[in-house]
Biopython code that builds the backbone (N, CA, C, O; Angstrom):
import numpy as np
from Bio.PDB.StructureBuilder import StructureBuilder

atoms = [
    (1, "UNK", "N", (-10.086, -7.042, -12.113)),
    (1, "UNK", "CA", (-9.201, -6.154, -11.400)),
    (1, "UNK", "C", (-9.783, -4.744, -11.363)),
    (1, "UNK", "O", (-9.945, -4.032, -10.372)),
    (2, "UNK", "N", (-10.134, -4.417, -12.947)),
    (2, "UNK", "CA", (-10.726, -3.058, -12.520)),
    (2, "UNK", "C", (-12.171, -2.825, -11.707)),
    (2, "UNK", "O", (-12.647, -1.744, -11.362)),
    (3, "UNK", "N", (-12.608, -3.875, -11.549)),
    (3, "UNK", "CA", (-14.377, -4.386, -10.876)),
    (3, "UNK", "C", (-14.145, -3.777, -9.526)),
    (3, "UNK", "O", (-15.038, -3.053, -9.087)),
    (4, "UNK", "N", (-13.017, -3.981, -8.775)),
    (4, "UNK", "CA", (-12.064, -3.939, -7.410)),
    (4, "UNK", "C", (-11.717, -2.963, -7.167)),
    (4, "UNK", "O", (-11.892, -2.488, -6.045)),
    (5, "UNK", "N", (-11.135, -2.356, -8.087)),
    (5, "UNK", "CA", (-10.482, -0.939, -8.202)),
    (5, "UNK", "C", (-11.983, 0.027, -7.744)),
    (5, "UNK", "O", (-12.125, 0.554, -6.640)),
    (6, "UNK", "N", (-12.792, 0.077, -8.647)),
    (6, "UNK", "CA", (-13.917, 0.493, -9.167)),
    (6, "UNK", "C", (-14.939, 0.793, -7.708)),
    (6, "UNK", "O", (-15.354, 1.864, -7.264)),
    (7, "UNK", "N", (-15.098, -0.371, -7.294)),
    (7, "UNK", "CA", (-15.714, -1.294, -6.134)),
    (7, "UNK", "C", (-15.016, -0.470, -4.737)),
    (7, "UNK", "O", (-15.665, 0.078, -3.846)),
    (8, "UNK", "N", (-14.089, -0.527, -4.800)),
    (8, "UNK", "CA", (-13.103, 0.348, -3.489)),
    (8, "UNK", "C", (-13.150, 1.567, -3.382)),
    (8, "UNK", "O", (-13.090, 2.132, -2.290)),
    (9, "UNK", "N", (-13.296, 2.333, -4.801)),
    (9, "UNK", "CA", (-13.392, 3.887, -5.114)),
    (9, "UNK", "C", (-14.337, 4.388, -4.760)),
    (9, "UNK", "O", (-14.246, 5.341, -3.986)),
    (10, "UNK", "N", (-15.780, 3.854, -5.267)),
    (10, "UNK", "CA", (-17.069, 4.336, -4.511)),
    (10, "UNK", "C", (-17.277, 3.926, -3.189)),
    (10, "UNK", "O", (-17.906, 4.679, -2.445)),
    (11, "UNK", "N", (-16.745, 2.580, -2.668)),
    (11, "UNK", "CA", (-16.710, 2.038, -0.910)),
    (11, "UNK", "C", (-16.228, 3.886, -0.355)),
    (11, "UNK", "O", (-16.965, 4.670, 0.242)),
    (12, "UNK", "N", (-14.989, 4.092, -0.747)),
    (12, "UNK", "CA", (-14.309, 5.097, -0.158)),
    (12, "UNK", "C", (-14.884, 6.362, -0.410)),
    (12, "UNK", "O", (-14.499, 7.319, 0.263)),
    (13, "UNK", "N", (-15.609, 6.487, -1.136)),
    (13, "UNK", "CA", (-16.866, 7.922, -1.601)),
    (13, "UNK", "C", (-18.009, 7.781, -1.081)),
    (13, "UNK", "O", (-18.719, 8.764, -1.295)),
    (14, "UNK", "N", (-18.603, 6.802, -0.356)),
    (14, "UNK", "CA", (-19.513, 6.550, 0.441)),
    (14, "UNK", "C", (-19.358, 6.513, 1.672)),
    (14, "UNK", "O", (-20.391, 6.581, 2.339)),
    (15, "UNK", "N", (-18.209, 6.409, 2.306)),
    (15, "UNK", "CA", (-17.217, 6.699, 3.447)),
    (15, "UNK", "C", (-16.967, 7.564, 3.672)),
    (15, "UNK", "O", (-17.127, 7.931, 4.836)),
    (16, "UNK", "N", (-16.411, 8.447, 2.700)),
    (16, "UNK", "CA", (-15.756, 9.643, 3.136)),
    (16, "UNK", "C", (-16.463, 11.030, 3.573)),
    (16, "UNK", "O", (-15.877, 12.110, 3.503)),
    (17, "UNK", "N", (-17.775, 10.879, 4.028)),
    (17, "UNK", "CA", (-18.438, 11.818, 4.337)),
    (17, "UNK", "C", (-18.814, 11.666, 6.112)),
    (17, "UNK", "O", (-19.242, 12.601, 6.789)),
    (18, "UNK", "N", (-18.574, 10.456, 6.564)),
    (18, "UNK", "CA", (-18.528, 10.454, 7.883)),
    (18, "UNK", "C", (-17.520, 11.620, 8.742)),
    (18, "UNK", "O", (-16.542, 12.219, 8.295)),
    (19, "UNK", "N", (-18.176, 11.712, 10.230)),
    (19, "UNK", "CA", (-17.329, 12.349, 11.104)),
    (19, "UNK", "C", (-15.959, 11.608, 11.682)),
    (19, "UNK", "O", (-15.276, 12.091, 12.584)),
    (20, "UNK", "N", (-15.688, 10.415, 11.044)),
    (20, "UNK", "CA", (-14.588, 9.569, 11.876)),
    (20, "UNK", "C", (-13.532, 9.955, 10.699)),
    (20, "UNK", "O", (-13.776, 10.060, 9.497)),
    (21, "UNK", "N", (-12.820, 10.059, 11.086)),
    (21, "UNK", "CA", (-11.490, 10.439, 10.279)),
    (21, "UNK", "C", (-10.442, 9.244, 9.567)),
    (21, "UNK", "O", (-9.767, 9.165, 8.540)),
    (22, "UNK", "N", (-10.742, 8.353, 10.789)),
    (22, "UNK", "CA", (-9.856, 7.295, 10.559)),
    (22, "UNK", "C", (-9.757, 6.289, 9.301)),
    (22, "UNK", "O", (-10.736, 5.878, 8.679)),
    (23, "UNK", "N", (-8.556, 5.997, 9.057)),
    (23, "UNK", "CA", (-8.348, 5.435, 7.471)),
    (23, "UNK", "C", (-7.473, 4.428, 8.117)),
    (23, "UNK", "O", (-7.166, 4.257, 9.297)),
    (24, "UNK", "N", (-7.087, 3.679, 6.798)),
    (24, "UNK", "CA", (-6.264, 2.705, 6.676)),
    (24, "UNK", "C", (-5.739, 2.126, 5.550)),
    (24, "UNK", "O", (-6.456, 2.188, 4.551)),
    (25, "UNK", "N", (-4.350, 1.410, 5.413)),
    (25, "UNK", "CA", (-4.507, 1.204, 4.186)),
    (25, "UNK", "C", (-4.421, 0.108, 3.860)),
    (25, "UNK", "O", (-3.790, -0.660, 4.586)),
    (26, "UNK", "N", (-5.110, -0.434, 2.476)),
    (26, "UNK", "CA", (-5.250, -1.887, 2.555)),
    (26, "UNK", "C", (-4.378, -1.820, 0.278)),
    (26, "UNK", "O", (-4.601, -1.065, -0.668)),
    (27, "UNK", "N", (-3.533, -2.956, 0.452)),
    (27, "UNK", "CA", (-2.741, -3.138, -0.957)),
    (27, "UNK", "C", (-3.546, -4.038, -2.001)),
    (27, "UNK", "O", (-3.336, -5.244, -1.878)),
    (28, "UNK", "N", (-4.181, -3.763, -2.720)),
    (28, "UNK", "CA", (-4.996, -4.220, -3.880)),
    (28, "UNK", "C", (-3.826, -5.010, -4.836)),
    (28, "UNK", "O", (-3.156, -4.330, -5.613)),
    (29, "UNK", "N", (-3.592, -6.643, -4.727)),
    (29, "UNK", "CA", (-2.676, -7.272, -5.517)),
    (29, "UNK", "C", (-2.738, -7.290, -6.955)),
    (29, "UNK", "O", (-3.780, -7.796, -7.372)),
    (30, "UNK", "N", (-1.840, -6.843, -7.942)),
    (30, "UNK", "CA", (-2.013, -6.935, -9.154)),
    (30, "UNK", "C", (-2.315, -7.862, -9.875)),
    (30, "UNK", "O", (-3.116, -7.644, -10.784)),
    (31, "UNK", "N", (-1.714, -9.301, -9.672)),
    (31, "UNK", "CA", (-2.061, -10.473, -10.253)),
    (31, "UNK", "C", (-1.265, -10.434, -11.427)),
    (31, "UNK", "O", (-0.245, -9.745, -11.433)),
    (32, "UNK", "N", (-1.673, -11.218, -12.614)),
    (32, "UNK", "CA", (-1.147, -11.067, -14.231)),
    (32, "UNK", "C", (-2.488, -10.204, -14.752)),
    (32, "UNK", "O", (-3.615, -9.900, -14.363)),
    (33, "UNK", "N", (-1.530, -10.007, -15.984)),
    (33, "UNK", "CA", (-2.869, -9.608, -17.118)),
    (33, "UNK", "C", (-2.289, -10.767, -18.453)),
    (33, "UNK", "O", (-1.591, -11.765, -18.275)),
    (34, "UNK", "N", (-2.836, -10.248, -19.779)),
    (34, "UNK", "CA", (-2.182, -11.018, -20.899)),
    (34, "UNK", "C", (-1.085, -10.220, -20.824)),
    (34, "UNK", "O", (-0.572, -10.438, -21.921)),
    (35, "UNK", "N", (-0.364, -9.423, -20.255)),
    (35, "UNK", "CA", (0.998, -9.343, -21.202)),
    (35, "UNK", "C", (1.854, -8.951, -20.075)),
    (35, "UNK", "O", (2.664, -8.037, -20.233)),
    (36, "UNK", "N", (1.739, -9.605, -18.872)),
    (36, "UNK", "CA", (2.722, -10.052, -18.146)),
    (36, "UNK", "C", (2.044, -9.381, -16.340)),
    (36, "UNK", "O", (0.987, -8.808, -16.075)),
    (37, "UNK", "N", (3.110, -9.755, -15.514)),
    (37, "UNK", "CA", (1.969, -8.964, -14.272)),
    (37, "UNK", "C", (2.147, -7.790, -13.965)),
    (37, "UNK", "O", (3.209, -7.194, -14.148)),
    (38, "UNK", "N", (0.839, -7.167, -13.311)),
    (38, "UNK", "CA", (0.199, -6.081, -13.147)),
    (38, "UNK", "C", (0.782, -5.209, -12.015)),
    (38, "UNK", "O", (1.543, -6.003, -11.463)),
    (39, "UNK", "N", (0.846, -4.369, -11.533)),
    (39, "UNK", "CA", (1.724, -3.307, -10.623)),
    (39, "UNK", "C", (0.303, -3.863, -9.521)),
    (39, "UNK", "O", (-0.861, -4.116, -9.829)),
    (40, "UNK", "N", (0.971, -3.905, -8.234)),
    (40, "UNK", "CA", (-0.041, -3.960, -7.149)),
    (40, "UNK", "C", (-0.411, -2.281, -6.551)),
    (40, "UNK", "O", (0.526, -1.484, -6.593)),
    (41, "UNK", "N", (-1.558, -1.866, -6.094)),
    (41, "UNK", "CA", (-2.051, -0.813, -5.595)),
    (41, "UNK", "C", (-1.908, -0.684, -4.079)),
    (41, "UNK", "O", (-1.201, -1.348, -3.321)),
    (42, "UNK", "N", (-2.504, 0.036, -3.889)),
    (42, "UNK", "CA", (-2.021, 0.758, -2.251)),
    (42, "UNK", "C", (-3.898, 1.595, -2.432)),
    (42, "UNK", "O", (-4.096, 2.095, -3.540)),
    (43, "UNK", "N", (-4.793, 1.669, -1.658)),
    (43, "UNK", "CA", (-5.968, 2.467, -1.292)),
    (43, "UNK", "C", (-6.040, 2.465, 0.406)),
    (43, "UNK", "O", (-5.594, 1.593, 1.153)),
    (44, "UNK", "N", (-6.762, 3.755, 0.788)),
    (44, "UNK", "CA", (-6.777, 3.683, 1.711)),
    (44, "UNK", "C", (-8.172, 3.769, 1.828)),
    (44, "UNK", "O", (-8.806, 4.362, 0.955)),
    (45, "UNK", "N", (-8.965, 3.050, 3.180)),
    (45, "UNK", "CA", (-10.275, 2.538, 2.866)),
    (45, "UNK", "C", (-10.688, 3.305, 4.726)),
    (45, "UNK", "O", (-9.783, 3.869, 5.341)),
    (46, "UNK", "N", (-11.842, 3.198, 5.223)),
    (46, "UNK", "CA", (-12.044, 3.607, 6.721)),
    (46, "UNK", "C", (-11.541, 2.109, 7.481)),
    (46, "UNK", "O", (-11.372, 0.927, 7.181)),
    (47, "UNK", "N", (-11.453, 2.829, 8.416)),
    (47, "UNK", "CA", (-11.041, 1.655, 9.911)),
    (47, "UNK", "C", (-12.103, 0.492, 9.824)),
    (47, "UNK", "O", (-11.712, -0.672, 9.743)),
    (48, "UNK", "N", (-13.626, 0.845, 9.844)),
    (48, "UNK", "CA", (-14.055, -0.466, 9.744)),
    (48, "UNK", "C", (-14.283, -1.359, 8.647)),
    (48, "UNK", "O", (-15.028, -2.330, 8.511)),
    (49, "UNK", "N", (-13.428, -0.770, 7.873)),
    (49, "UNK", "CA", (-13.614, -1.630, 6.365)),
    (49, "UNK", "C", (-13.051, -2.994, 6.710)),
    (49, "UNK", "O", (-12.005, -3.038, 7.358)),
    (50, "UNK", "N", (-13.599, -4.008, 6.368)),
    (50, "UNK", "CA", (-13.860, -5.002, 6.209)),
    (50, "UNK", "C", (-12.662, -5.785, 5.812)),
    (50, "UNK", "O", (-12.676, -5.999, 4.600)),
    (51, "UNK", "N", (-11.385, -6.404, 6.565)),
    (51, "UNK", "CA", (-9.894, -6.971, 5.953)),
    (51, "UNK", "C", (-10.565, -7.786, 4.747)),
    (51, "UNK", "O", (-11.727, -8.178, 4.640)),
    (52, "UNK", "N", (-9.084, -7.969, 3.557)),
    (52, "UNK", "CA", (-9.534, -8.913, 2.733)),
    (52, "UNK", "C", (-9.493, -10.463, 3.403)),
    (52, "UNK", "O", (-8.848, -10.654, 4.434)),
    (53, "UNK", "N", (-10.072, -11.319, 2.882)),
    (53, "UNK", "CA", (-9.795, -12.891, 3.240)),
    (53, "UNK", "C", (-9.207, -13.670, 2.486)),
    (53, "UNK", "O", (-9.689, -13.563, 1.358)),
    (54, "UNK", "N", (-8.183, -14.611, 2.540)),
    (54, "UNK", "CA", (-7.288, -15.438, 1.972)),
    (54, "UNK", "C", (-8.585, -16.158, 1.129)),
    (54, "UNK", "O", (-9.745, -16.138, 1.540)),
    (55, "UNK", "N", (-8.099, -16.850, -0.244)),
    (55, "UNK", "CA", (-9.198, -17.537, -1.237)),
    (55, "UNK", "C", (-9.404, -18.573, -0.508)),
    (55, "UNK", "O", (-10.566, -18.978, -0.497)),
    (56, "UNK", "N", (-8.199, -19.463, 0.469)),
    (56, "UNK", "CA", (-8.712, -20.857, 0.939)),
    (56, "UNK", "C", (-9.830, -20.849, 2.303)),
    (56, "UNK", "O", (-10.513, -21.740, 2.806)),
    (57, "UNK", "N", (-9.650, -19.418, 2.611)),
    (57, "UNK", "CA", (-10.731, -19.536, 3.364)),
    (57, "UNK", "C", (-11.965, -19.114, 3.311)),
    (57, "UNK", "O", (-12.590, -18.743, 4.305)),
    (58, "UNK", "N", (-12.591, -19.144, 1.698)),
    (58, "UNK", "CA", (-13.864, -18.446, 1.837)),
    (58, "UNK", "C", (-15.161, -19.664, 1.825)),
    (58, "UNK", "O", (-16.337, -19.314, 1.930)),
]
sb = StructureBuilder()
sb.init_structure("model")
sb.init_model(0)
sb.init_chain("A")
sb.init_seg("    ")
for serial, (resi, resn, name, xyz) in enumerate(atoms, 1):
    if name == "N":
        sb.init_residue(resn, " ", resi, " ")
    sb.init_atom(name, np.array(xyz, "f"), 0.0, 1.0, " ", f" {name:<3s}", serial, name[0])
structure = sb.get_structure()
């Protein structure tokens, strides 16, 4: 989870120096941890970032 977190933060710091302004936002699911489940996130990433894909379809 934090690999993701982590992974999205620098995507979006490597992004954020373009002239396109445009964002979007995409919800990072919490899942469980060991001691019960996790709060889901909210990031906002650029327009051509890449949607996530469902697991059955990879």
């Amino acid at each position: 989870m934090f690999k993701k977190v982590l992974f999205c933060a620098i995507l979006m710091l490597a992004f954020s120096c373009s002239k396109d302004d445009c964002t979007k936002t995409q919800t990072l699911y919490g899942g469980y941890g060991p001691y019960g489940p996790l709060p889901d996130k909210t990031i906002e990433v650029p327009c051509d970032f890449s949607d996530p894909v469902p697991i059955g379809e990879l």
